[in-house]
C-alpha positions as YAML, in Angstrom:
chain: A
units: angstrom
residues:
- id: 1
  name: UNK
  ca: [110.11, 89.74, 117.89]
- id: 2
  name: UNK
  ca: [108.50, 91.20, 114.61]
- id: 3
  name: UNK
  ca: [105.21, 89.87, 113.81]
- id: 4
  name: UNK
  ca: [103.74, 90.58, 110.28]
- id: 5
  name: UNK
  ca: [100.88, 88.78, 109.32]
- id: 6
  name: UNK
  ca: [99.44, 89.72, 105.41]
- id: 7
  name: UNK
  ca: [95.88, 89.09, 104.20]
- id: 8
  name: UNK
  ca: [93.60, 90.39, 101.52]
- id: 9
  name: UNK
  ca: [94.33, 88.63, 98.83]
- id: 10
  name: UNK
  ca: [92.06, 86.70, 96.56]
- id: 11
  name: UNK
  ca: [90.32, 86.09, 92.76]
- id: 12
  name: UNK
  ca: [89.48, 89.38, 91.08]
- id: 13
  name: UNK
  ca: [88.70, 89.79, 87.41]
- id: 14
  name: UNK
  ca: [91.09, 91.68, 85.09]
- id: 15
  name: UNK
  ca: [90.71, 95.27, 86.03]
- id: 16
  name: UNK
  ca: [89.28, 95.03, 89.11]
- id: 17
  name: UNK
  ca: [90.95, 96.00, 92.53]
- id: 18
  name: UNK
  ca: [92.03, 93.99, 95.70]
- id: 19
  name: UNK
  ca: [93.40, 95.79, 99.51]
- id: 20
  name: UNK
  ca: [96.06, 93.84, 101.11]
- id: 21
  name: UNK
  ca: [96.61, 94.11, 104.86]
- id: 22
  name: UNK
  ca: [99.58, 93.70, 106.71]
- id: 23
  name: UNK
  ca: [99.29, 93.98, 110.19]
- id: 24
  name: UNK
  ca: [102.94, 94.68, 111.72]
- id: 25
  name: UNK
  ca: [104.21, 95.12, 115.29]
- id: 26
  name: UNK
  ca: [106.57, 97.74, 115.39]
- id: 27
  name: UNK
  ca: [107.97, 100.58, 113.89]
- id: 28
  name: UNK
  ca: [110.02, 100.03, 110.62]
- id: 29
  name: UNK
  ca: [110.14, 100.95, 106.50]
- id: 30
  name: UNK
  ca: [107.50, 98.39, 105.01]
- id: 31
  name: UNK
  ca: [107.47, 96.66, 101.84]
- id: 32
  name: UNK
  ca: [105.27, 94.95, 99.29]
- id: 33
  name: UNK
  ca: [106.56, 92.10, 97.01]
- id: 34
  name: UNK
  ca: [105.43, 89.10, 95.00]
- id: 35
  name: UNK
  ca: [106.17, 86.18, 93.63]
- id: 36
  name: UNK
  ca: [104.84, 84.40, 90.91]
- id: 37
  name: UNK
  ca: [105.34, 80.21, 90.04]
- id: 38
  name: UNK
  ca: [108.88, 79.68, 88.35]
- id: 39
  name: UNK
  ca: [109.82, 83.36, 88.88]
- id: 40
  name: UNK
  ca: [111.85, 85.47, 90.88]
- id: 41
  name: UNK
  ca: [110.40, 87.51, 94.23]
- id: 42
  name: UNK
  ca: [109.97, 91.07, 93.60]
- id: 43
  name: UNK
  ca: [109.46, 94.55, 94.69]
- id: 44
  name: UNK
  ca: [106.46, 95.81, 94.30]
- id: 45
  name: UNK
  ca: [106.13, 98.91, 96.73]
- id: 46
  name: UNK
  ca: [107.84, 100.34, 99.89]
- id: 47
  name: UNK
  ca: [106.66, 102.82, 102.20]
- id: 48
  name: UNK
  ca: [109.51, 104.85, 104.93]
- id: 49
  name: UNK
  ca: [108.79, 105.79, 108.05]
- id: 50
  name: UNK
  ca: [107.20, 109.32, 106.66]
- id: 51
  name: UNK
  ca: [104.67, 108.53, 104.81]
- id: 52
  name: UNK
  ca: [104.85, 110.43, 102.38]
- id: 53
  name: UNK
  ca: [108.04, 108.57, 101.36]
- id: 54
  name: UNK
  ca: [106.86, 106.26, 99.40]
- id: 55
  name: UNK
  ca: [108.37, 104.04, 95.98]
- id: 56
  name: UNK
  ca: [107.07, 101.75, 93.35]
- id: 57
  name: UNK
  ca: [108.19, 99.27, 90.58]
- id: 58
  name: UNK
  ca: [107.92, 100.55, 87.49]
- id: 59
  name: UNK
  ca: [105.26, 97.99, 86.71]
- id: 60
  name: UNK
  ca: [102.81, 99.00, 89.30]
- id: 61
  name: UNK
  ca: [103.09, 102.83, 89.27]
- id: 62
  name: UNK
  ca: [99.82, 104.27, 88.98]
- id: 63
  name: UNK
  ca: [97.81, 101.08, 89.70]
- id: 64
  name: UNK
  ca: [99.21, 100.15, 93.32]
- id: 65
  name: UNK
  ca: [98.96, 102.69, 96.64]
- id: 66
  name: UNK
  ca: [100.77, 101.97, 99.69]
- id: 67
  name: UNK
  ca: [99.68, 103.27, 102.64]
- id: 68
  name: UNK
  ca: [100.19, 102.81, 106.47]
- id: 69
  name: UNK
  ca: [98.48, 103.43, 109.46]
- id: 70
  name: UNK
  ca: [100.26, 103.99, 112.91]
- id: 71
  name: UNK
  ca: [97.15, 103.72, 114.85]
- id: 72
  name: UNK
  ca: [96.51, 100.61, 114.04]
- id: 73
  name: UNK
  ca: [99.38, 99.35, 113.28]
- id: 74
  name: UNK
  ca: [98.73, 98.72, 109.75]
- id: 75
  name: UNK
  ca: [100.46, 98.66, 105.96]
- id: 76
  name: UNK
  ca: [98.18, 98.19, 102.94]
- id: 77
  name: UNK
  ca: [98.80, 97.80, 99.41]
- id: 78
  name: UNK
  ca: [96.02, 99.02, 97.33]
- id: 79
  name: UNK
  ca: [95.79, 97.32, 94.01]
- id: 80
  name: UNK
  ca: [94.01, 99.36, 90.99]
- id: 81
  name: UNK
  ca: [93.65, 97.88, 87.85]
- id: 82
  name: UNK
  ca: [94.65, 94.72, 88.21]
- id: 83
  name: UNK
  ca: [96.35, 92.75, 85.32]
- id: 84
  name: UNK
  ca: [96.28, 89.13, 85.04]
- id: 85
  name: UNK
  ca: [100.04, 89.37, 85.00]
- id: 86
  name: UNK
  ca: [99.84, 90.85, 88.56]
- id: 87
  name: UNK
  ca: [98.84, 86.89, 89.58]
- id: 88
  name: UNK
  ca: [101.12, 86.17, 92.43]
- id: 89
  name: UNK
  ca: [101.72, 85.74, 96.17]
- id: 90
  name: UNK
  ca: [102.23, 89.10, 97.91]
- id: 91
  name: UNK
  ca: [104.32, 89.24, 100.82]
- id: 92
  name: UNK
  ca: [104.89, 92.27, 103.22]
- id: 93
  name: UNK
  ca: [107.78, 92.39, 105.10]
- id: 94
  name: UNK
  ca: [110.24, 94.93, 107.35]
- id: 95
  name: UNK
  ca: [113.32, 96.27, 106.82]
- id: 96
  name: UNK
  ca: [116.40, 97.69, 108.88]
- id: 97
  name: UNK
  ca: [116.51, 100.90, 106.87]
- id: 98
  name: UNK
  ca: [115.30, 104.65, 107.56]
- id: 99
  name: UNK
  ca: [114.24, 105.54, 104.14]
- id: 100
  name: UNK
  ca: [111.67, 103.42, 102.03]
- id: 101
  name: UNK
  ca: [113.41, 100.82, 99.68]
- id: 102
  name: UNK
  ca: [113.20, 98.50, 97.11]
- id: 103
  name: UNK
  ca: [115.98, 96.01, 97.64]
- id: 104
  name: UNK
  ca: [115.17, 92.90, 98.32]
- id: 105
  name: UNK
  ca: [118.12, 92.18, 100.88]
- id: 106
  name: UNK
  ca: [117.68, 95.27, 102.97]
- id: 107
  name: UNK
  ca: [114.50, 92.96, 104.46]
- id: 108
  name: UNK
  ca: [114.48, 90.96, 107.57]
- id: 109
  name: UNK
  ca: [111.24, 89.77, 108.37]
- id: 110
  name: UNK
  ca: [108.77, 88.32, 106.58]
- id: 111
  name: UNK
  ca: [104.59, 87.79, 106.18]
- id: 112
  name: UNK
  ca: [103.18, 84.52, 105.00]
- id: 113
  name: UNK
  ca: [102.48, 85.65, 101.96]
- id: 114
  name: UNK
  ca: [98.71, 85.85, 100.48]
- id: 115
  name: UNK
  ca: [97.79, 84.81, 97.18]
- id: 116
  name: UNK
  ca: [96.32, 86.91, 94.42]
- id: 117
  name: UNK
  ca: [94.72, 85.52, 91.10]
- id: 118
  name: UNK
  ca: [93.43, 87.67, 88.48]
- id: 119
  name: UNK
  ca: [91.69, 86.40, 85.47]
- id: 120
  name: UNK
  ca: [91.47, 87.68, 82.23]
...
């Protein structure tokens, strides 16, 4: 059974920076999303089985790094810049694919989610 389990998250000031964590067992492509109150979940960043095949929202390119970490069976999202409209609850979660993607529906298991606040 897949295990992910997110943290990281908290209250940063408006240009400031945050490192989410997802911890993840097993081998898969690895996403980022977030949702924010009254909207719609959405992609934020997704990282392939390479490495160095990697994709971003529009909205976060340049400001957010995804990264993973075999060893330790690791994914982390490293926010840059932060925005107060990047104020949501990040999820990480797995998909079924072989090449990093942003579609929602291509994932199948889930984190908790962590919440990050920034203020202006």
């Amino acid at each position: 059974q897949v295990q992910l389990v997110d943290s990281g998250g908290g209250l940063v000031q408006a240009g400031g920076s945050l490192r989410l964590s997802c911890a993840v067992s097993g081998r898969y492509v690895m996403g980022w999303f977030r949702q924010a109150p009254g909207k719609e979940r959405e992609a934020v960043a997704a990282i392939g089985l390479q490495s160095d095949n990697r994709t971003y929202a529009d909205s976060v390119k340049g400001r957010f790094t995804i990264s993973r970490d075999y060893a330790n069976k690791m994914v982390y999202l490293q926010l840059d810049r932060l925005k107060p409209e990047d104020t949501a609850v990040y999820y990480c979660a797995a998909a079924g694919t072989y090449a990093a993607t942003l579609v929602v529906r291509e994932y199948v298991h889930w984190g908790q989610g962590t919440q990050v606040t920034v203020s202006s």
